[in-house]
N, C-alpha and C positions, 0 to 999 in steps of 0.2 A: 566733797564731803557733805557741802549742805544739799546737793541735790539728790545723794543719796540717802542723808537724814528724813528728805520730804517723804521719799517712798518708804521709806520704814512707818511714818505715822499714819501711810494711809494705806500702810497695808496693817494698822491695829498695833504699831508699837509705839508708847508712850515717851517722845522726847519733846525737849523746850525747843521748836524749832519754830520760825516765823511763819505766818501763814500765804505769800508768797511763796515760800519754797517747798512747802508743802502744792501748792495748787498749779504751782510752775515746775513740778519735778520731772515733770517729759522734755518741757523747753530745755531745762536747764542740763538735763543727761545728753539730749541728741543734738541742739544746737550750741549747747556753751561744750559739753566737756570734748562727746565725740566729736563736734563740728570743728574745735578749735589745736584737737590732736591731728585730725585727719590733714586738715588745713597744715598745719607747721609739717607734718612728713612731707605734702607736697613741695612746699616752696622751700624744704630744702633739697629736695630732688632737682627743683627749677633754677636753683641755685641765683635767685633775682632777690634785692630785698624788697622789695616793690611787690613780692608775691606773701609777704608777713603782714600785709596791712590787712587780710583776711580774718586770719586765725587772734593779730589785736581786738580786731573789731569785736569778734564772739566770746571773745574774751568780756572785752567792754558791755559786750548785752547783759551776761552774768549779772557783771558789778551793777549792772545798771536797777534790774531785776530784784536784789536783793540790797537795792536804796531805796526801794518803794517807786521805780518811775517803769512796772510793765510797757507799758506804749512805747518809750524811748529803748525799753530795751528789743522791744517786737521791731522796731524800725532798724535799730544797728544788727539784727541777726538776717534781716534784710539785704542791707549794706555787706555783712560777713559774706553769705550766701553769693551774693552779686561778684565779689572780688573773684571769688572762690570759680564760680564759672569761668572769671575771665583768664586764671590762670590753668584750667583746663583747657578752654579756648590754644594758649599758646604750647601746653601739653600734645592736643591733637594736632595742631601743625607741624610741630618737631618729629613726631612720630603717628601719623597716621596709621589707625589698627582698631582692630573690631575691641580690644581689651581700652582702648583711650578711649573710643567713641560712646564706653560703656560708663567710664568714668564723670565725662561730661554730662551723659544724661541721668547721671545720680545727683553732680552738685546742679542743674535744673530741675529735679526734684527740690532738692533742700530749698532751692530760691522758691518753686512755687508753693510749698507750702509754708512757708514763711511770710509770703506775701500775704495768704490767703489767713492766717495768724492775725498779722497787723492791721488788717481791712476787716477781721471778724467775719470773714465770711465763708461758706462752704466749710463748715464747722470738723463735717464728720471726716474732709478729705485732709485735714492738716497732718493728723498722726501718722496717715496711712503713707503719704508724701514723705511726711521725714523719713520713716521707716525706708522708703525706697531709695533713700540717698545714701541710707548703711549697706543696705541689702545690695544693690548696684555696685557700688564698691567694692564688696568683698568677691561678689560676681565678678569680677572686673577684675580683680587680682588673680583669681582661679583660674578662670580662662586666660589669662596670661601664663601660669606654669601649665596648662594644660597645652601650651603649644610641642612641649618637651614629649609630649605622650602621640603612639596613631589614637587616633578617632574617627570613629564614622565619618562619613562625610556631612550628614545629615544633624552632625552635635551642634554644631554653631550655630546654622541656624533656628534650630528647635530649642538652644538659649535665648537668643535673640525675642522668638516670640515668643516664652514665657513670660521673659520680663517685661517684654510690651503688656502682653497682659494685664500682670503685675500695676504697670502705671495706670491704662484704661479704670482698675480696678478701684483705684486710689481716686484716681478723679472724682468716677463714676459714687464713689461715696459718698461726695459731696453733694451728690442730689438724689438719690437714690441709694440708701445705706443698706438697704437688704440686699440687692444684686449686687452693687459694688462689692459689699465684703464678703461676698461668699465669689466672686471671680477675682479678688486679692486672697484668700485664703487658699482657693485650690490653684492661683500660679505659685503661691510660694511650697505648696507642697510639689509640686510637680518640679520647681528649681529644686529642692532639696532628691528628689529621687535622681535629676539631671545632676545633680552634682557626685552622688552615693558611686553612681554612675560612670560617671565622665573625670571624676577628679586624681591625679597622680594619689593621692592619700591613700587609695585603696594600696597600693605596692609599699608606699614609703613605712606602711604600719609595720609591715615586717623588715624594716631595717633594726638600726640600734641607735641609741642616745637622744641627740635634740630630733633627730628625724622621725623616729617612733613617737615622742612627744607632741609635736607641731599635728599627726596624722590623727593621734588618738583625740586631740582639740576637735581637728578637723570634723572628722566624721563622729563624735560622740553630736557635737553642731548639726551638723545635718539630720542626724534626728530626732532632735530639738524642734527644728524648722519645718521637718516634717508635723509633728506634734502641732506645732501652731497654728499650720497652715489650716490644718483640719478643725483648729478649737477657733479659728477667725471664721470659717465657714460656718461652724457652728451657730457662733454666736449670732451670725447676720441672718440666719434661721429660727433666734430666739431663744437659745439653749445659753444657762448663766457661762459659760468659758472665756468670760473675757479677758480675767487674770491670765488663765492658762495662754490666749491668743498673745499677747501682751507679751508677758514676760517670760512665756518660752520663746519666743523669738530674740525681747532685747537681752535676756542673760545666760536662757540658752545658747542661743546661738551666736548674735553678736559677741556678748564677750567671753566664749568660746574662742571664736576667730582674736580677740583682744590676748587671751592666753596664750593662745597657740602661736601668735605672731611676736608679738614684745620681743624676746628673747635675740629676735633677727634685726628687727625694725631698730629696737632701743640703741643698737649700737652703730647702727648706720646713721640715725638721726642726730645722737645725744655725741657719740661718739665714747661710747662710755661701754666698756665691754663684761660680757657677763662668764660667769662660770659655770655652765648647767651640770642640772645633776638632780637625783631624785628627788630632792625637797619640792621644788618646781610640781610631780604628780598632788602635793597636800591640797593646796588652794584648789586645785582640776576639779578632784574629787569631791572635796567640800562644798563646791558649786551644786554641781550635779545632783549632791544627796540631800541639800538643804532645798534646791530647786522644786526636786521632787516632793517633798515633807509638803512644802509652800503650794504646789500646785494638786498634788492627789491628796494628801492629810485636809487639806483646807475645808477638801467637802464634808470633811466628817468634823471636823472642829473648827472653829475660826481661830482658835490659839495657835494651830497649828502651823496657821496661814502666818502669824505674825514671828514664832521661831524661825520658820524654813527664810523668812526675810531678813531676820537677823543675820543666819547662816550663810546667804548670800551677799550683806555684805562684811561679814568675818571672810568671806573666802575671798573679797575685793581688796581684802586691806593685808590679805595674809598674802595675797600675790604681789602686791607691792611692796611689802617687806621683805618677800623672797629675793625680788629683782634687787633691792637693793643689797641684800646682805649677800647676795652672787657678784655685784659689782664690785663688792671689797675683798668679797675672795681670790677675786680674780687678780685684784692690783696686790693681793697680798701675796698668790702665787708664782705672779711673774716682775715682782721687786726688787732689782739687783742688788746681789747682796751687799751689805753693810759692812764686812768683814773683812778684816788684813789681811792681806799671805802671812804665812807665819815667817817666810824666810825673805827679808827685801836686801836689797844689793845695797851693798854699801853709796853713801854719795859719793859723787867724785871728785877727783882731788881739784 
């Protein structure tokens, strides 16, 4: 909540919020919130507790962050990061595959720019790094259901060297932020047409239920990330898009993939099962339409820019409150009943 308090002030909405959390709202969205969700799906997949010392620690950065100690907390998301690898590390061994191998080099992403955070150094490559430890990941899960589909032969590896790209890119901004960001903006547009592409989404949209939902996330996502890909280019060309580069990737399209997955993820993780149904479409849409407001209205008005970010996070907290009031439906609609037989046997003698 407070990391997404920061980016409401700075994107021109007026709340009493600390000024750490206003200045640390990237930190505190991609390595405290995503870093420390991502983190606890894995190590209960690992099913080790040894692989929760992770997703504590980024946790810890958080708290650390917003007690006024940034440095200590730039070191424990360090530490997060570091765990994080090593339980990918034992990930890739259990099951070696091009979707784990993908995994791993997202949370060495996150480590190196994390390091590069807490050292203050290679300034421009820190953002672009985290961002490659979200964007890896979701890659990484895609190409794992994409095993389900034929594909070219040709699909895997022309992932592959995208997201190579993609890192080269990320680096490369840390010393050179014009080429870097314009070879990070046109690999993540060309992963997004590789996914448009390549992803089961395209079929599953014409099923019904959670499956048309999950697809309609999917690929509304992908061109999202096309969008950005092109407004990062942009930008490393000199053209104002940084908003649009920025946050059509982290609320386009990451938490696109946040929407579209919950509903599966939540009750494998939490164990806590949900009840879908169309309320689930509100929050999609309200994303999308505030997004838009935020990213096209902004150039005509800066007010605009500051509704369309309210509206995204009303549609962050109206998705949470979906998920929750599905999870009471759910326990409501399969609650055994309460009620006597009308007709009981007599006891016996």
């Amino acid at each position: 909540m407070t990391g997404i308090a920061g980016g409401l002030v700075r994107a021109g909405v007026t709340l009493p919020v600390a000024g750490v959390a206003v200045a640390g709202h990237a930190f505190l969205m991609v390595c405290v919130f995503m870093g420390t969700v991502i983190a606890i799906e894995r190590a209960v997949a690992l099913k080790h507790v040894v692989a929760f010392i992770g997703p504590l620690t980024s946790g810890g950065a958080g708290l650390a962050l917003l007690a006024g100690a940034p440095q200590a907390a730039a070191w424990l998301a360090v530490a997060a990061a570091l765990a994080f690898v090593g339980v990918n590390l034992v990930v890739v061994r259990r099951q070696p595959a091009a979707h784990t191998g993908l995994l791993l080099a997202g949370a060495l992403a996150w480590f190196a720019g994390s390091v590069a955070h807490a050292l203050r150094v290679l300034d421009g490559a820190v953002v672009p790094l985290w961002f490659c430890f979200l964007v890896f990941t979701i890659a990484a899960e895609r190409l794992e259901m994409t095993r389900l589909m034929r594909r070219h032969v040709g699909a895997g590896p022309a992932l592959l060297g995208i997201l190579a790209a993609a890192a080269c890119g990320a680096l490369l901004s840390g010393f050179a932020a014009g080429w870097g960001g314009l070879l990070y903006g046109l690999s993540l547009a060309a992963l997004a047409a590789w996914l448009a592409v390549f992803d089961i989404a395209r079929r599953t949209v014409r099923a019904a239920g959670l499956s048309r939902y999950m697809a309609l996330c999917l690929l509304t996502g992908y061109a999202w990330l096309f969008a950005a890909g092109l407004a990062w280019g942009a930008t490393a060309l000199g053209l104002p898009w940084r908003d649009a580069a920025l946050h059509g990737l982290a609320l386009g399209f990451v938490f696109s993939m946040v929407l579209g997955h919950a509903p599966v993820i939540l009750p494998a993780v939490a164990r806590v099962k949900v009840a879908f149904g169309w309320p689930f479409y509100l929050p999609l849409m309200l994303l999308h339409v505030s997004l838009a407001l935020r990213l096209l209205g902004g150039y005509l008005d800066p007010r605009l820019t500051a509704a369309g970010a309210a509206g995204n996070a009303l549609a962050i907290a109206a998705f949470a409150l979906t998920l929750g009031a599905s999870a009471i439906a759910w326990r409501i609609q399969h609650a055994p009943s309460q009620r006597k037989p009308r007709h009981e046997a007599p006891a016996g003698n």
